[in-house]
C-alpha positions as CSV (number, residue, x, y, z in Angstrom):
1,X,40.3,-35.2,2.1
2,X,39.4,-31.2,2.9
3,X,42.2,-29.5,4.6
4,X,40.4,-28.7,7.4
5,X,40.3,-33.0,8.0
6,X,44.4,-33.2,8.3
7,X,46.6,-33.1,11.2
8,X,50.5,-33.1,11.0
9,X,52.3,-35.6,13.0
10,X,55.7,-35.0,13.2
11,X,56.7,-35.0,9.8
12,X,53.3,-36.7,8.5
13,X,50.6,-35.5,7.3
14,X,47.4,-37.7,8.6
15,X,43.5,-37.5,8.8
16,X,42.9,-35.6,12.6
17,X,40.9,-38.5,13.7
18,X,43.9,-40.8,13.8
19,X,46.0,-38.2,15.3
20,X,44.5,-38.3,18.9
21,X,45.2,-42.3,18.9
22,X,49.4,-41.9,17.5
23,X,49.8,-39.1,20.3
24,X,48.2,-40.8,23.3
25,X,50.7,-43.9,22.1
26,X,53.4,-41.1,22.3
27,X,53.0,-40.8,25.7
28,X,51.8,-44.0,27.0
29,X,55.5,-45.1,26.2
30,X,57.2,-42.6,27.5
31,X,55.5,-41.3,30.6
32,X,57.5,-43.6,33.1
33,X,60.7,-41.5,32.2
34,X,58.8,-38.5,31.0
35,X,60.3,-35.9,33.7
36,X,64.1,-37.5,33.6
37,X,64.1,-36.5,30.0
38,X,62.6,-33.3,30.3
39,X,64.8,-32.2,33.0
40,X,67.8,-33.6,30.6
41,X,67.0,-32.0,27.5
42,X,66.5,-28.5,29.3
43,X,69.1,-28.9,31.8
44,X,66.9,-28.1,34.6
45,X,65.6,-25.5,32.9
46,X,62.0,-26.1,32.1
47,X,61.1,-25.6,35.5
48,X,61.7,-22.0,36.0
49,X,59.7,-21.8,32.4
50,X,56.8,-23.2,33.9
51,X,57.3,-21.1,37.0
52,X,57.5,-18.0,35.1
53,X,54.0,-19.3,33.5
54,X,52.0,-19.7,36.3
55,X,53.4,-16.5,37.6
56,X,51.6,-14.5,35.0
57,X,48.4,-16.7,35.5
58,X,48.1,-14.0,38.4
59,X,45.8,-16.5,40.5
60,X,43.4,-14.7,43.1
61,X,41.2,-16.3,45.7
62,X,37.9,-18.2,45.4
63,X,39.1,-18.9,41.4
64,X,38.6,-22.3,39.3
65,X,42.3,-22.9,37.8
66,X,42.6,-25.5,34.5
67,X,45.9,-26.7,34.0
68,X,45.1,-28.6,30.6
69,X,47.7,-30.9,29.1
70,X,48.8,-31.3,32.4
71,X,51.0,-34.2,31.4
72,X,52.9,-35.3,34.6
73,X,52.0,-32.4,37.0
74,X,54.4,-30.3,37.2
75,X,52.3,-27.1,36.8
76,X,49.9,-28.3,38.5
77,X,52.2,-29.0,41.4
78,X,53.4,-25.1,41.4
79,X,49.9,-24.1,41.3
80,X,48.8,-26.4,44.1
81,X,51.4,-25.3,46.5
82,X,50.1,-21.9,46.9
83,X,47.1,-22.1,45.4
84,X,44.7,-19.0,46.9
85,X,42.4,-19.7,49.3
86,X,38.6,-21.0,47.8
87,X,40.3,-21.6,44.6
88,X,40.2,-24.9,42.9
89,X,42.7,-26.2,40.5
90,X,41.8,-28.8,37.6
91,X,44.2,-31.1,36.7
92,X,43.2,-32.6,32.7
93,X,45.2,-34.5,30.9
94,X,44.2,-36.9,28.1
95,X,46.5,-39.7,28.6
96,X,45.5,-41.7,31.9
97,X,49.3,-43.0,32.6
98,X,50.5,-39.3,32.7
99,X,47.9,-38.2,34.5
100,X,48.3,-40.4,37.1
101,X,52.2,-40.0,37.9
102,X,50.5,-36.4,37.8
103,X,48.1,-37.0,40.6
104,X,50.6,-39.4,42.3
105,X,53.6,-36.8,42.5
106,X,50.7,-34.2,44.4
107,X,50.0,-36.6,46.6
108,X,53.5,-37.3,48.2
109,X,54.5,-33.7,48.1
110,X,51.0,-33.3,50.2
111,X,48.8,-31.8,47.7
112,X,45.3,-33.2,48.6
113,X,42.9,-30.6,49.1
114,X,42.0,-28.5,46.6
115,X,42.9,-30.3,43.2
116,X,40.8,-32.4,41.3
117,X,41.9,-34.8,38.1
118,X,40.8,-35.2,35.0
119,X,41.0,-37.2,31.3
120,X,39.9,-35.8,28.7
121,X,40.6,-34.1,25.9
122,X,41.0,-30.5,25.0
123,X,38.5,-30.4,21.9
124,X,35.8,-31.6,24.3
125,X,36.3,-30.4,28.0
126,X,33.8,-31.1,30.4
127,X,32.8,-27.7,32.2
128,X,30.3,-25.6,32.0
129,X,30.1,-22.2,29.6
130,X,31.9,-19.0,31.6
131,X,33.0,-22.0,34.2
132,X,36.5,-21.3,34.2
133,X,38.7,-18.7,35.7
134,X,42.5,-19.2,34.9
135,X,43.7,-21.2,31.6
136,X,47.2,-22.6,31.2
137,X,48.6,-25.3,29.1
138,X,52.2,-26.1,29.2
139,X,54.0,-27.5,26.4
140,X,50.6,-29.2,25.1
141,X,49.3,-27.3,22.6
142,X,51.6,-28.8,19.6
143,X,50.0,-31.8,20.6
144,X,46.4,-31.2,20.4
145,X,44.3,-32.9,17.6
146,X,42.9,-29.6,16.2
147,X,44.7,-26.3,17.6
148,X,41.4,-24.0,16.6
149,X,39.1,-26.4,18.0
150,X,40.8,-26.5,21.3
151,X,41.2,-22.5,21.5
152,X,37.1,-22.2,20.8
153,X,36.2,-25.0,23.2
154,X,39.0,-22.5,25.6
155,X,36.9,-19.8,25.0
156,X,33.8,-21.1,25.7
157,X,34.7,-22.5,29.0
158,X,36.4,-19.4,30.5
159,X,34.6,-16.5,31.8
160,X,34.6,-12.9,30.4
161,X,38.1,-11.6,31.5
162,X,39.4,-14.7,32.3
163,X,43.2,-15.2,31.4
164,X,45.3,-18.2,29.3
165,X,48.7,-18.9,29.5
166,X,50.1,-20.8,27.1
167,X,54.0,-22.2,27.1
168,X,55.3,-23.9,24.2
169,X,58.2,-24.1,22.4
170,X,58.1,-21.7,19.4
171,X,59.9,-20.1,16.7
172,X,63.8,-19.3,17.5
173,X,64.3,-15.5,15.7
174,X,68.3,-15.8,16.3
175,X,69.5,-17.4,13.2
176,X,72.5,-18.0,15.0
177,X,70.6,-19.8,17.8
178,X,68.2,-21.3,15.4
179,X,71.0,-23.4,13.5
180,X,72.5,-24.4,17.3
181,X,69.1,-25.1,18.6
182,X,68.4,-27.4,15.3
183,X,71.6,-29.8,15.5
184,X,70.9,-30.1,19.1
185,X,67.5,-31.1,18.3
186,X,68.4,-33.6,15.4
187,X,71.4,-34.9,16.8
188,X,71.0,-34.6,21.0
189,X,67.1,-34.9,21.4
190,X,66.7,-38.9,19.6
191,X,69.7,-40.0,21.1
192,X,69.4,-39.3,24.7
193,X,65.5,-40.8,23.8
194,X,67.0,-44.2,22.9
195,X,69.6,-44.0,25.8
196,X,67.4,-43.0,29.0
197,X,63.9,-43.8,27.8
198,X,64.5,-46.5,25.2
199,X,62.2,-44.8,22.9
200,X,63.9,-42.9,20.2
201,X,60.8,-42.8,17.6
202,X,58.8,-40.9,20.6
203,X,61.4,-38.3,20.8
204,X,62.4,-37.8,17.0
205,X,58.2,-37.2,17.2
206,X,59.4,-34.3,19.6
207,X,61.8,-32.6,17.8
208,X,59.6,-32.8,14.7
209,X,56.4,-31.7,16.3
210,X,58.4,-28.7,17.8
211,X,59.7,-28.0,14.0
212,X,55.8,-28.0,12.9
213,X,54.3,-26.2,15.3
214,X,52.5,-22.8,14.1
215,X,55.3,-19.7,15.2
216,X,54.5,-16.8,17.4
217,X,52.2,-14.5,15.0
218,X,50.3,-17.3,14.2
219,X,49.6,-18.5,17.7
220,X,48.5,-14.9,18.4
221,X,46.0,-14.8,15.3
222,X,44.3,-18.2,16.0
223,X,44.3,-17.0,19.6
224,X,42.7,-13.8,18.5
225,X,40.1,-15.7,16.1
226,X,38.6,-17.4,19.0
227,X,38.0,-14.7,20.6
228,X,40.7,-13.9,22.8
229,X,42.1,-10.4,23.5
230,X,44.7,-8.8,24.8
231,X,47.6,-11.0,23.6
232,X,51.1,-10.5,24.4
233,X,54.0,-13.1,24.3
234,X,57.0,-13.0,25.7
235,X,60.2,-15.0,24.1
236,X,62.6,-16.8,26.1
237,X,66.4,-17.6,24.7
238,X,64.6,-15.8,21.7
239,X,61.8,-17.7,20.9
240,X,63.1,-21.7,21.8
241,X,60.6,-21.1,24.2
242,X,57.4,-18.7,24.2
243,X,54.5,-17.4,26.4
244,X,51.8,-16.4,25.2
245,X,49.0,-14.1,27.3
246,X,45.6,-13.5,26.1
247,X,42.1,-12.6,27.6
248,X,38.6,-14.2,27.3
249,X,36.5,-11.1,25.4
């Protein structure tokens, strides 16, 4: 098998086109108690993350906003509650189940106009070349079937001088904070998983996905080889968490 044909799934190493399948199962099981655990694992915390995200979206008026990954909604919720005027905001997500709680969590916090959903999947998005405005995918990237893939088919939807925002957990620099970080990851993560969502096989895929995921400089570089300009990133708790900030060229 080339290399270019193999994904990593947590700790596996399998052919990309049975990764899709494995990750949509991921998240078909744990979607009903998706935001519970999130909200336990960070304490809280992830939301002022994804805050701090869409914040450096810098959203204008009359815009078309992607929120890919959108998992649950939570971004897309931020982004909906003020989003400019003649702006629209896409909602895409490749699991239906999260999507749905998604859409169904705008809807009773009175998100209706403005917002539209979608399934599908980031290798293959369904807009138009130069379509897009604003990019932003919150912790979804370590998911994707094929990272490069995704950031081209990124590329060729945005317009020249568009912006993308990605959040994702990274590369912890601290040493200290790195061996802290990793037996609370190990130890913490699985456990509350087979506690509060009965799943701990989802959640060890969590901690292990975060463990493969490419670090900082290599996020930029396979940013910059799809064409993307302009790239900063900013490290929270040094690195647990990172945003990265780059421009369609």
């Amino acid at each position: 098998m080339k290399k270019e044909d193999i994904g990593i799934f947590g700790e596996e190493r399998i052919p990309k086109k049975e990764k899709y399948g494995k990750v949509d199962a991921v998240f078909e099981t744990v979607a009903e108690r998706y935001d519970l655990m999130n909200d336990l694992m960070s304490l809280g915390i992830h939301r002022l993350w994804k805050r701090y995200a869409v914040e450096l979206l810098d959203l204008g008026k009359d815009q078309v906003v992607l929120d890919l990954a959108s998992g649950t909604g939570d971004i897309s919720k931020i982004i909906g509650a003020s989003l400019p005027k003649g702006s629209h905001l896409f909602s895409c997500d490749p699991n239906f189940r999260m999507l749905s709680i998604g859409r169904d969590k705008g809807i009773d916090s009175g998100l209706i106009g403005g917002i539209s959903h979608i399934c599908a999947r980031a290798e293959s998005l369904p807009f138009a070349d130069f379509s897009v405005d604003r990019g932003i995918i919150g912790f979804g990237l370590r998911n994707f079937t094929d990272i490069k893939s995704s950031l081209d088919e990124l590329h060729r939807i945005l317009d020249i001088g568009s912006r993308l925002v990605i959040l994702e957990f990274s590369t912890v620099e601290s040493p200290l904070l790195s061996k802290l970080y990793n037996l609370y990851s190990r130890n913490v993560i699985p456990t509350l998983g087979s506690i509060v969502a009965k799943d701990k096989a989802s959640y060890q895929y969590l901690v292990d996905s975060i463990k493969n995921h490419p670090d900082q400089e290599s996020i930029k570089k396979m940013m910059e080889e799809a064409g993307f300009g302009r790239i900063e990133y900013f490290n929270i708790l040094s690195g647990i968490v990172t945003i990265h900030v780059g421009f369609r060229l």
